[in-house]
Steps between C-alpha positions, in 0.01 A plus 500: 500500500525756775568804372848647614542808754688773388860527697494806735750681527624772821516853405825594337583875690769480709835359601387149644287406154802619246726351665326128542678211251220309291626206720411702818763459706637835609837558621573618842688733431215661301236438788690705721565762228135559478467494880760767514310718229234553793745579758650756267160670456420519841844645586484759270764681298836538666443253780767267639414137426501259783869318456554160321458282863130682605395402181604156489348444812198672402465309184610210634749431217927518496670820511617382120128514380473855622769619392432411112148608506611851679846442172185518247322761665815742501581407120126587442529865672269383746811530817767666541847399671703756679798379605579464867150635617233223338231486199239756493152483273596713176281741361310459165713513177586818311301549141701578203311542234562365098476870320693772418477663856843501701579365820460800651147532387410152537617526907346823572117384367558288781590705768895391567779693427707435255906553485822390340870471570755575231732210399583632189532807278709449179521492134595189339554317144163294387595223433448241221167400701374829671589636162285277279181604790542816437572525147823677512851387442722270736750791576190795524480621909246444727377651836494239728325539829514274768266530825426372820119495523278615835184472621454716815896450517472094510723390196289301246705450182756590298494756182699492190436759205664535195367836271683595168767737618425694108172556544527603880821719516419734766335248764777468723465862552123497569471201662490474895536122559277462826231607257263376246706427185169516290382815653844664401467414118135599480519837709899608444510308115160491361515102452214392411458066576298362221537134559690258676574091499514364860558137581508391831697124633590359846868494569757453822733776567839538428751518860509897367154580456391263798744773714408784314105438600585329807327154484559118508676403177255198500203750496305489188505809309274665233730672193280668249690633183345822341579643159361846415425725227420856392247595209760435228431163626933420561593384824661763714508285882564178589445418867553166729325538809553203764243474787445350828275205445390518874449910462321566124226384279400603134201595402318593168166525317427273224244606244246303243672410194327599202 
């Protein structure tokens, strides 16, 4: 019996390959995606993209095609639409890293600004739920801080923090809101961050927060929940921090188990 040849298969980098059913069959749609992934590259950051029509024509396919494969490419970060002047190439994502760094510190390793508008300033009652997070009692206070986020004054996401109001009386006083919150407890309160407990999910965005951060309610959005502590190892902060799918990636560095 003849012996059987071993299947070959096409190299795996890029779009086309990932993208390919086992069947083979590829959507148009998705052809003209890739296509546009070229034309994006060779515009360059910032550049207009040719309207819905010139690339129909030039891709030979309806105006509908485009338009979903340019739909994916905005979800994706790769476009952006402003509206009543066109869709322009985006620049690359921001980098937020997984540790105990702050936003501030994660935007600035990268060269972009970072800044913040004030929502909210107040003291409220726990909560049943905030209350059990934090290990204090339903009717204890709590700082809570909510913040418009900025990267080189483009709004990205949306910040909520909650701090023990006990353990933090004098913050309110110290604290100037368009700053780093974590470099006013380490510098004005001698915090010291031990540890923290991050989880990070996709979500869609309330009608609020959609306004508050200015983007498409059907926009996917990144919402990472962090819960801190100091030495004493009892949770002080408890932060929800929603994201711009399209703007922001995480990042971290996984070590060898032993």
């Amino acid at each position: 019996m003849k012996a059987r040849s071993p299947r070959v298969h096409p190299p795996a980098e890029g779009p086309v390959r990932d993208g390919i059913p086992e069947h083979g069959r590829i959507p148009r749609y998705y052809a003209v995606k890739v296509d546009l992934l070229d034309v994006i590259s060779e515009l360059g950051q910032g550049a207009v993209l040719p309207t819905e029509r010139e690339l129909s024509e030039r891709f030979e396919v309806s105006r509908a095609t485009v338009r979903q494969a340019v739909g994916e490419l905005v979800l994706e970060g790769r476009l952006s639409r402003r509206q009543g002047s066109g869709t322009y190439v985006a620049g690359p994502k921001l980098v937020q890293p997984l540790a105990l760094v702050s936003y501030t510190e994660g935007l600035r390793r990268q060269g972009i600004e970072p800044g913040r508008n004030l929502i909210s300033l107040e003291r409220r009652e726990a909560g049943p739920s905030l209350g059990s997070e934090l290990e204090i009692d339903p009717d204890d206070e709590v700082i809570h801080i909510e913040r418009v986020l900025l990267a080189d004054d483009e709004r990205v996401g949306l910040e909520s923090t909650y701090l023990t109001a006990a353990r933090f009386p004098t913050l309110m006083d110290v604290f100037d809101p368009t700053q780093s919150l974590y470099a006013c407890l380490r510098e004005k309160l001698g915090v010291v961050f031990d540890g923290a407990e991050e989880r990070v999910e996709t979500v869609l965005a309330t009608p609020r927060e959609a306004l508050l951060i200015g983007t498409n309610p059907a926009l996917p959005m990144l919402l990472m929940h962090r819960t801190s502590w100091g030495a004493d190892g009892v949770p002080f902060e408890r932060v929800r921090s929603l994201f711009r799918g399209d703007r922001l990636s995480f990042e971290t560095r996984l070590g060898r188990v032993e």
